[in-house]
Every structure is written in C-alpha cells, then in structure tokens.
C-alpha positions as CSV (number, residue, x, y, z in Angstrom):
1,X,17.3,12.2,1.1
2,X,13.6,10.9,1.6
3,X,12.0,9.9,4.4
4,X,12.3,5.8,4.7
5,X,9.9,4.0,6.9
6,X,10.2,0.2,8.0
7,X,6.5,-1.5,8.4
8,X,5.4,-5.2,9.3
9,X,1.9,-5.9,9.1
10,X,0.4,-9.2,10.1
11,X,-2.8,-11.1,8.0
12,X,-5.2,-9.3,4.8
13,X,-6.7,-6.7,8.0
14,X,-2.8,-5.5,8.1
15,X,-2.4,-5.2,5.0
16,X,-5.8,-2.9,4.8
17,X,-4.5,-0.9,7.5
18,X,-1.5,-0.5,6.4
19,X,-2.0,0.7,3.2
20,X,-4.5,3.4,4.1
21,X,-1.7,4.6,6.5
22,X,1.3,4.8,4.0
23,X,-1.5,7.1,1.5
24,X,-1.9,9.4,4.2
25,X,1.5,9.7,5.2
26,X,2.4,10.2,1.3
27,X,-0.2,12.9,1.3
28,X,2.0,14.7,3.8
29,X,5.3,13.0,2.3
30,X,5.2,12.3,-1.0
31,X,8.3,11.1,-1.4
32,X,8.2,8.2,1.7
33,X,9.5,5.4,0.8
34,X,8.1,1.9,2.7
35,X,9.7,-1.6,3.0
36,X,9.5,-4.6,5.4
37,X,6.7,-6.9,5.4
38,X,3.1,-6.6,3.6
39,X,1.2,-7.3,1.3
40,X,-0.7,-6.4,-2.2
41,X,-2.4,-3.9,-1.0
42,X,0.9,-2.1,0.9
43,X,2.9,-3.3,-2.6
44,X,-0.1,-1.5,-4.5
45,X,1.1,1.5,-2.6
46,X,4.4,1.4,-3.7
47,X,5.4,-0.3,-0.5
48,X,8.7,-2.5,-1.0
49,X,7.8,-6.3,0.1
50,X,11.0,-8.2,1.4
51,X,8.5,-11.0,3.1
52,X,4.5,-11.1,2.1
53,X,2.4,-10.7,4.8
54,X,1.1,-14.3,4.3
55,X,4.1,-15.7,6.0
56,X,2.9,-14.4,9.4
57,X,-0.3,-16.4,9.5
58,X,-0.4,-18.8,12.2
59,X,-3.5,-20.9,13.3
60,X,-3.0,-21.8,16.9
61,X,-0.6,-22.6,19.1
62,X,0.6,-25.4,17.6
63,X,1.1,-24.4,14.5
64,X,2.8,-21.2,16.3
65,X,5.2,-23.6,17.5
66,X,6.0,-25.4,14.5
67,X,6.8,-22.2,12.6
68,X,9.0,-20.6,15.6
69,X,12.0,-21.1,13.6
70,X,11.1,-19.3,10.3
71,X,9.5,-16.7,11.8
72,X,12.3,-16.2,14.1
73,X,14.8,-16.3,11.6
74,X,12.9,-13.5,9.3
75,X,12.2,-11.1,12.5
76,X,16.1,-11.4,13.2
77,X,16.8,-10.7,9.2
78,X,14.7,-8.2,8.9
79,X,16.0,-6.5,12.3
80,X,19.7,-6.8,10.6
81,X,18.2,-4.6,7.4
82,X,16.3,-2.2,9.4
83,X,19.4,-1.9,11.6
84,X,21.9,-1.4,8.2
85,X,19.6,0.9,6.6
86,X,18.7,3.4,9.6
87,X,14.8,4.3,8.4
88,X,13.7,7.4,10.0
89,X,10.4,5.2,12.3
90,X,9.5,1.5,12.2
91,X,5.6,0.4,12.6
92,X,4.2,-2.1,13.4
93,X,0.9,-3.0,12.7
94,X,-1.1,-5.5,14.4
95,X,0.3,-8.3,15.1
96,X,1.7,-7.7,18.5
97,X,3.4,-11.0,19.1
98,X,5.8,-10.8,16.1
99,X,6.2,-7.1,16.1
100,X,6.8,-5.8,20.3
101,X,10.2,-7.8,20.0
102,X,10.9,-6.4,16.5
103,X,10.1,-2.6,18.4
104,X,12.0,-3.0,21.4
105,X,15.2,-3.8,19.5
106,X,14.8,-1.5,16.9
107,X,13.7,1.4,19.7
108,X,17.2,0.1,21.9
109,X,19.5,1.0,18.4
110,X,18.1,4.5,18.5
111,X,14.8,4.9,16.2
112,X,11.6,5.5,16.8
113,X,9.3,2.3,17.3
114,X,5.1,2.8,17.1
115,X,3.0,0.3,17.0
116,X,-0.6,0.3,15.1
117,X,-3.4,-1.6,16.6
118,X,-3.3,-1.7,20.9
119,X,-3.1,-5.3,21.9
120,X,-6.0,-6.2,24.1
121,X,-4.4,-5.7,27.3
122,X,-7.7,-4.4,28.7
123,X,-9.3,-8.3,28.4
124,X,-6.4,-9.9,30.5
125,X,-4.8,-9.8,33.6
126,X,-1.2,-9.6,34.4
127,X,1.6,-7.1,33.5
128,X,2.0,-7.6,29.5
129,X,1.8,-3.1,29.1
130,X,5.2,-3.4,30.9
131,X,6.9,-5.0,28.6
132,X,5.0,-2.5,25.8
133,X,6.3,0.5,27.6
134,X,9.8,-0.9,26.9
135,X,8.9,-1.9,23.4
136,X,7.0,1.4,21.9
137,X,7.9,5.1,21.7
138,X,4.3,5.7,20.5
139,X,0.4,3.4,20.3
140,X,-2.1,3.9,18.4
141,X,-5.5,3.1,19.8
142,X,-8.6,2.1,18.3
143,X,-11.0,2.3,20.8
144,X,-11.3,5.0,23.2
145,X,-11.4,3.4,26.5
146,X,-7.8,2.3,25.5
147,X,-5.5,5.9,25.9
148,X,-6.2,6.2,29.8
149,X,-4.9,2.5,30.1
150,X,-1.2,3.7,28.1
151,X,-0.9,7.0,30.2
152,X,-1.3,5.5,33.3
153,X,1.7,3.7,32.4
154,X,3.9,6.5,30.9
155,X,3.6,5.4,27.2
156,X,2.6,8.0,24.9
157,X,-0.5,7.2,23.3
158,X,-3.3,8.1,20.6
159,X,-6.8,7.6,20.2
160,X,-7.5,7.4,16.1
161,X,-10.7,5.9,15.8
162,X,-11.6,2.0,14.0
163,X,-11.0,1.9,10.1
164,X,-14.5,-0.3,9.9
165,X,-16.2,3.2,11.1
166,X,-14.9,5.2,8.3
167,X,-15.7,2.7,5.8
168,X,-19.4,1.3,7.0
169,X,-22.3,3.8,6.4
170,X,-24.0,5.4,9.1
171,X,-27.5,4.0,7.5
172,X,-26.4,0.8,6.1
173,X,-29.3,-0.1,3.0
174,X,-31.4,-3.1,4.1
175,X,-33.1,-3.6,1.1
176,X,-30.2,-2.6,-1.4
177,X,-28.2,-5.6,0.7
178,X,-31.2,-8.1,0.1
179,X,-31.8,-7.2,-3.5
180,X,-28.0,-8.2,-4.1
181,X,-28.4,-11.4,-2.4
182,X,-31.5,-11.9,-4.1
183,X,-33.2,-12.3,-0.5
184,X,-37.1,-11.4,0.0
185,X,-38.0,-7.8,0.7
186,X,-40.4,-8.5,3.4
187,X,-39.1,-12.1,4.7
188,X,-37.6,-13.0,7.4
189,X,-33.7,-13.1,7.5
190,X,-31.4,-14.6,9.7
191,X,-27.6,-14.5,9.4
192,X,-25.6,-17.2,11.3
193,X,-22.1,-16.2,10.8
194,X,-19.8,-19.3,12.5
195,X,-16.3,-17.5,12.2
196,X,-13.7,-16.7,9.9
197,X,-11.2,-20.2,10.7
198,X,-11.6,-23.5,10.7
199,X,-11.9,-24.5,14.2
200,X,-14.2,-22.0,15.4
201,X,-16.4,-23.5,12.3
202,X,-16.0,-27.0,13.3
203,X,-17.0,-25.8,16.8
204,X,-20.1,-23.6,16.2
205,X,-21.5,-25.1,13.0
206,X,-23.4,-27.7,14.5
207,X,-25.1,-25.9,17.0
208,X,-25.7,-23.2,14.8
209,X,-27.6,-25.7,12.3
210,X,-29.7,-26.8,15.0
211,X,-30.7,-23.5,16.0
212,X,-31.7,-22.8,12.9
213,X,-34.0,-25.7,12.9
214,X,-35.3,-24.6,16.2
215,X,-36.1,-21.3,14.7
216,X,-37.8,-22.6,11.3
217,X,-40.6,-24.2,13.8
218,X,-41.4,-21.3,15.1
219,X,-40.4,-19.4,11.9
220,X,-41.5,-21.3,8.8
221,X,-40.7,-18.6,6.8
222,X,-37.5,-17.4,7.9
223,X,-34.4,-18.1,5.6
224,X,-30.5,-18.0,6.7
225,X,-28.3,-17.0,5.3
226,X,-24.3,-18.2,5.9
227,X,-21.5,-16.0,4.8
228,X,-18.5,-18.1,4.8
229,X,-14.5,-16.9,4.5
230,X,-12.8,-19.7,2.5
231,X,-13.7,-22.5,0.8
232,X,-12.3,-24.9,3.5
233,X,-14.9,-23.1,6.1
234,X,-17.6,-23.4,2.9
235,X,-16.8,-27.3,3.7
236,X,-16.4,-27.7,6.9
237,X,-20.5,-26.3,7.2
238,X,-21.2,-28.3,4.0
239,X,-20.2,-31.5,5.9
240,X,-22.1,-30.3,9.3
241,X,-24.9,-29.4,7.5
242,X,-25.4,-33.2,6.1
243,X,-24.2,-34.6,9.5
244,X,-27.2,-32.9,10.9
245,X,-29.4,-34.0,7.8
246,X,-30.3,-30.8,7.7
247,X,-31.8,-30.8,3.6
248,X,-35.1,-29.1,4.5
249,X,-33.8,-26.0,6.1
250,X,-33.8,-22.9,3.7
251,X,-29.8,-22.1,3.9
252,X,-27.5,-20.1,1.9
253,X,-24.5,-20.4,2.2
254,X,-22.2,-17.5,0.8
255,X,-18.4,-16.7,-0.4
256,X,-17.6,-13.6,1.5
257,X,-20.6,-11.1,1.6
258,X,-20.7,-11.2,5.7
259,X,-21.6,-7.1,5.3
260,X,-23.9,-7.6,3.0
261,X,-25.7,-10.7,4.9
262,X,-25.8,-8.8,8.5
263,X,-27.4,-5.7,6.6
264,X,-30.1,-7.7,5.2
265,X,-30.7,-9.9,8.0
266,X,-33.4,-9.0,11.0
267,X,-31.1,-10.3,13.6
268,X,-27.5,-12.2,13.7
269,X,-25.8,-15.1,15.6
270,X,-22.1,-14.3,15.4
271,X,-19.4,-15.5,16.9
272,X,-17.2,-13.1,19.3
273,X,-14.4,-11.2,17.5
274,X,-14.3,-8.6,14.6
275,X,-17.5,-9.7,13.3
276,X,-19.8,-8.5,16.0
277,X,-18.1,-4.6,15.9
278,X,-19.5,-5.2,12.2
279,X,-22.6,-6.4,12.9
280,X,-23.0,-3.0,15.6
281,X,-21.6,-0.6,13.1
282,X,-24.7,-2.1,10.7
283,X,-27.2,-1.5,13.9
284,X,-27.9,-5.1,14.0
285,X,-29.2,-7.0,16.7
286,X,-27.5,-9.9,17.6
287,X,-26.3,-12.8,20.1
288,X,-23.0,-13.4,20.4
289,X,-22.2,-17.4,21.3
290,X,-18.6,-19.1,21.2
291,X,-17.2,-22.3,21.5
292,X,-13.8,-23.7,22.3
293,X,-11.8,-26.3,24.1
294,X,-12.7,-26.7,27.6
295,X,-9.2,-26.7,29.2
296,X,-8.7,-23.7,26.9
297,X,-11.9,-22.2,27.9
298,X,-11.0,-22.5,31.5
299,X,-7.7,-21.0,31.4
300,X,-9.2,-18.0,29.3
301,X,-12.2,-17.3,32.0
302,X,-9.3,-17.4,34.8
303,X,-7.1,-15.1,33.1
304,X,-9.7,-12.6,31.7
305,X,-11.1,-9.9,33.9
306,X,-13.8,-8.1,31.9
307,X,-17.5,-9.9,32.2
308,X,-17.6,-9.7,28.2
309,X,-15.8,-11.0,25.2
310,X,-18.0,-9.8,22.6
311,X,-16.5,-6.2,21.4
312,X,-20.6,-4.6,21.7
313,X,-20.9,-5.0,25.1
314,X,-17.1,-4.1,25.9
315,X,-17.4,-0.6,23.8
316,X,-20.6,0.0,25.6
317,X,-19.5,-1.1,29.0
318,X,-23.0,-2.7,29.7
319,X,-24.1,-5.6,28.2
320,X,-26.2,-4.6,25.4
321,X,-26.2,-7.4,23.7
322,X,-26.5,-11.4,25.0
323,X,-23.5,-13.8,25.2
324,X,-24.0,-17.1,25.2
325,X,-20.8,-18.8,25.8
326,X,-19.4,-22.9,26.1
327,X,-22.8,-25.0,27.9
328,X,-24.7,-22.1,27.9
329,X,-24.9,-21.9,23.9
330,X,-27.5,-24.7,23.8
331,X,-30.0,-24.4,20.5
332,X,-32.8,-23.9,22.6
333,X,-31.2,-21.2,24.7
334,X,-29.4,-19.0,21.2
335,X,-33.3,-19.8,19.5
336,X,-34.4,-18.0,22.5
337,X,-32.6,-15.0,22.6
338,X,-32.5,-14.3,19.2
339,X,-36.3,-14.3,19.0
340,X,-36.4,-11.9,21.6
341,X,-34.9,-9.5,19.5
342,X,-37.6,-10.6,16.5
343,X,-40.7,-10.1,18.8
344,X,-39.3,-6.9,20.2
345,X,-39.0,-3.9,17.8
346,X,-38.7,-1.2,20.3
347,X,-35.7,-3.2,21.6
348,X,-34.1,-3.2,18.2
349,X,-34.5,0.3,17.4
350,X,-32.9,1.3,20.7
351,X,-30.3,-0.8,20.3
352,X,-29.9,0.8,16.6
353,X,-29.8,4.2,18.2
354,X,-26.9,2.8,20.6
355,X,-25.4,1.5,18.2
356,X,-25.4,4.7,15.7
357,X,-23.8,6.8,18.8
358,X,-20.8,4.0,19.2
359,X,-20.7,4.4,15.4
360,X,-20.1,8.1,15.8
361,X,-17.8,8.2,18.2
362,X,-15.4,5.3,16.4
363,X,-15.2,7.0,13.3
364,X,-12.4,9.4,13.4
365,X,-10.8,9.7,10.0
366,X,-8.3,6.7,11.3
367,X,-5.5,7.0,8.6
368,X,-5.4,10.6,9.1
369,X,-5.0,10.4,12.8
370,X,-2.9,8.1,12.5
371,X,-0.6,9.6,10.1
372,X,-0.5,12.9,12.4
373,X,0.6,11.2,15.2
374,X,3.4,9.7,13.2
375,X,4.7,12.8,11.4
376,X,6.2,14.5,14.7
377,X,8.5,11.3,15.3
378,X,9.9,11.7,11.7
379,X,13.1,14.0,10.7
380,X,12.7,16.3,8.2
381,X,8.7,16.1,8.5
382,X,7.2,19.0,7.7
383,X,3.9,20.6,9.7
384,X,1.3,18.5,9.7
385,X,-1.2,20.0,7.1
386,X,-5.0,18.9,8.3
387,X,-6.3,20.9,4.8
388,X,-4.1,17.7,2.7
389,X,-6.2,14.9,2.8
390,X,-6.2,11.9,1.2
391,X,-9.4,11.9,-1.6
C-alpha cells in the first residue's frame, strides 16, 4: 500500500513550497500519493486537488470574517476525509490560521501533524507557541533564529533554510537585469516597490510618487522603475500617479518582474514583508517604509516586541538597513535615506558583503531538508538517502 500524505497549502507561495516538497519526498518515495488542498503547481505534481488553493485567500479581517463560514465548512470536510482515509502524515504549509486547528485534530485522532513555514511568533507577544505545541508533532523553520524558540517549548523542530535562497543567485546580474528591462547601463535606477495588495498600494503609492519627485531634483537623471503584482495594484498606482500630476516623472511601471527591477536598480524603497528578504538576497540597498491604519498601527506597535518589522534587520539582529514607518515615512525623510545609500558606495558594498553571508547561511537545500525531516514520521519510509536528490 503506498504512502498517502494529506497537505493544505495557503496562496501561489504555498503552492511553490509545496510542490518542491512533494518532488523531494517522491525522490525518496516514488510512489506517495498527495491530496488535500493546492494548487497547479502541487496538481502539476500529481498532487490530488479536492479544494484549490485560491479558496484560502483572504484580504483582511473583514473579508476573513465574511468567509468564516466556507472556510469553516471545508476545514471540517476535509478533516472528515483525512479522518476516513488514515494518510500516513498531514502538512500543513503556511498558512497557520487555517491549518494549526486542522493539525491539532488530526494529531488528537492519532497521525502525525507538521507544519511547513513557522508562524512569526518571534514578532509578537503573548502565548500563541502553546497552542502550536498542542497542534504539531513536528515545525519546520526557515530562519535560524527560529529552532531555539520551539525547543524551549518542547516542540520538535527543524531548521531547513528559505526556498528564495536556493533559487536567487549568489551574484545576481545587474546589467543582464537592465538589458531585459531595457533600462540604461550606466543610469541611475531606482525601484519603488509599493506591495503586493491593494491597500498597502493605496497607502504607500502616494508617498512613494512624491519621493520620487523629490529625488528627480536632486537626480535628473534617475529613472524608477515600479514592479507591480496585478492589474488592480497596476491601477490603483495609475490613478495616484495622475492624482499627484505626476506626467513628467520618468516611471515604469511593470507586470511582475520585482526580481528583475531590484537587481537592476541602485537602491530600493520597499515595503516590509517578503519583498525586502528579496531585495537582501540580491545585495540591494534599501529603505524599508510602511503604512497602515492608525488604530491598527497602534495595536501592532503594542503587541510587537522586536524593534524591527522589516525581515533585513530582523535576520541580522541589528538594523542594517533604515525603516521608516507611519509619520516618519515623509517624502523628504525616505528621499533622504535613500540618497545616503547613492552617495555612499562603501556603505553599499558592505552591506552587499552582509548581505551575501545572510544569503549563505539561508540557503540550505530547503526541500531536501525538509523532506528528511518528514521521512522519519512516515510508516514504511525507507532510510533517508542524501545521495537521491531531486535534479
């Protein structure tokens, strides 16, 4: 009887996680079998879809609340299958809000429960790794400050590295990147990068546009350059853009290509979150600014404990980079900073050299590790094998 393994993953980044996973599982076990919830990339796999991953997209938390009822009522029908059909693990990946409950049940009837993707407990305060120890037999970490946090508390852990390591080059290709995007080999380049959803585009975009106009007076060459996720975000800074009457300023605005835009810019303005681990991995200096709600902002500074939200400074424990948060990101204050970094080259190569060390010591081979960590919880597993790697 093959090995059956139940997986939900959360958004497209689950999805790309997963996937990698379930090929380096099958390099071990080529006859594993997958179901639960994924998406095209999992399917592409050969991972059976009951729900697309899709359906576990929520924007906020109102829209959280209006969909408590689906989502409720596919966690507790998918926790009836996985409960009928006995596979041999369930894991979850990523999202942490949908998946712990899905974990603790299934690790109550008897099988083993690991989760993919440490929740940030290490940003907030209060007790949320208690109810993880009752949820998960096994986590797997990312980052490597994360393991000491799981032990402490009795929950068996591994540190397996971030996927973006394994895929980004250790000398990203300047030049290749602004040949692509038909940018000027010696100009100057300048990547504003708002944020992947709408509301942190509708917050940042305006002062973003006046930075940039800030910069131009100083910079009369300098072009920017915009990568933007969707086509509503593509909007949303098409409408800020003429609400600023902003015409003159030398802006591209792009469909995807946020890799290629931070590799061929001199220095970035990125909003905190996945994006400025991307913009490190590609040595880039930056400043990291954010913007949200004020009552939301204030209940976020009194719950967090770390002095940083942008992932740089965190991995670094020092702040390496600038964050400019809420009042403090004026357009004269991010202009500022981020000529700084454009009138100091020493500083930028020493942040590069940082930056190539954090690099190194993220990039662990993550599906791999992963995958070994996995294999001792399954029956019937044989060895681990480090010579079978995926190609």
């Amino acid at each position: 009887m093959a090995i059956r393994i139940a997986m939900v993953a959360g958004e497209a980044s689950g999805d790309l996680l997963a996937s990698h996973l379930i090929r380096a599982i099958r390099h071990q076990i080529p006859d594993a079998e997958f179901f639960g919830i994924g998406g095209p990339k999992m399917q592409a796999e050969g991972f059976d879809v009951r729900w697309p991953c899709e359906l576990l997209a929520v924007h906020g938390y109102v829209d959280a609340l209006k969909r408590y009822r689906e989502l409720s009522g596919i966690r507790r029908t998918l926790l009836k299958q996985v409960k009928a059909e006995r596979p041999d693990a369930f894991i979850g990946v990523d999202a942490p809000d949908f998946n712990l409950w899905l974990e603790r049940k299934v690790r109550g009837a008897g099988m083993p429960a690991i989760h993919f993707v440490s929740p940030s407990i290490w940003a907030w305060r209060g007790g949320r790794i208690k109810g993880i120890a009752r949820s998960v037999s096994h986590m797997l970490c990312l980052f490597p400050f994360e393991p000491a946090l799981y032990e402490r508390a009795g929950i068996p852990v591994s540190y397996v590295g971030h996927p973006l390591a394994d895929a980004f080059p250790l000398q990203p290709d300047r030049e290749h990147a602004r040949e692509l995007l038909g940018l000027p080999a010696g100009g100057r380049v300048i990547a504003l990068l708002p944020g992947s959803r709408q509301s942190e585009v509708r917050n940042l975009a305006p002062t973003y546009i006046e930075t940039a106009k800030v910069l131009l007076e100083r910079h009369p060459e300098a072009c920017f350059v915009v990568p933007l996720a969707t086509r509503e975000t593509r909007q949303l800074f098409a409408e800020a853009l003429c609400a600023a009457q902003a015409g003159e300023l030398p802006i591209r605005m792009l469909f995807g290509h946020s890799v290629e835009a931070m590799t061929a810019a001199d220095v970035v303005l990125v909003a905190s979150g996945t994006a400025s681990l991307e913009a490190a991995l590609l040595k880039r200096p930056m400043v990291i600014s954010y913007r949200i709600g004020k009552w939301q902002y204030r209940l976020m500074k009194r719950l967090a404990y770390l002095p940083w939200v942008g992932l740089p400074n965190i991995l670094c424990n020092e702040t390496v980079v600038p964050e400019l948060l809420q009042d403090e990101a004026t357009p004269a204050a991010l202009a500022d900073a981020l000529d700084r970094w454009l009138s100091d080259p020493d500083g930028c190569a020493q942040l590069a050299q940082r930056f190539d060390a954090l690099h190194r010591q993220l990039r662990q081979n993550t599906a791999e590790k992963a995958a070994a960590a996995i294999l001792p919880y399954l029956n019937r597993t044989p060895e681990w094998n480090p010579s079978r790697q995926p190609a």
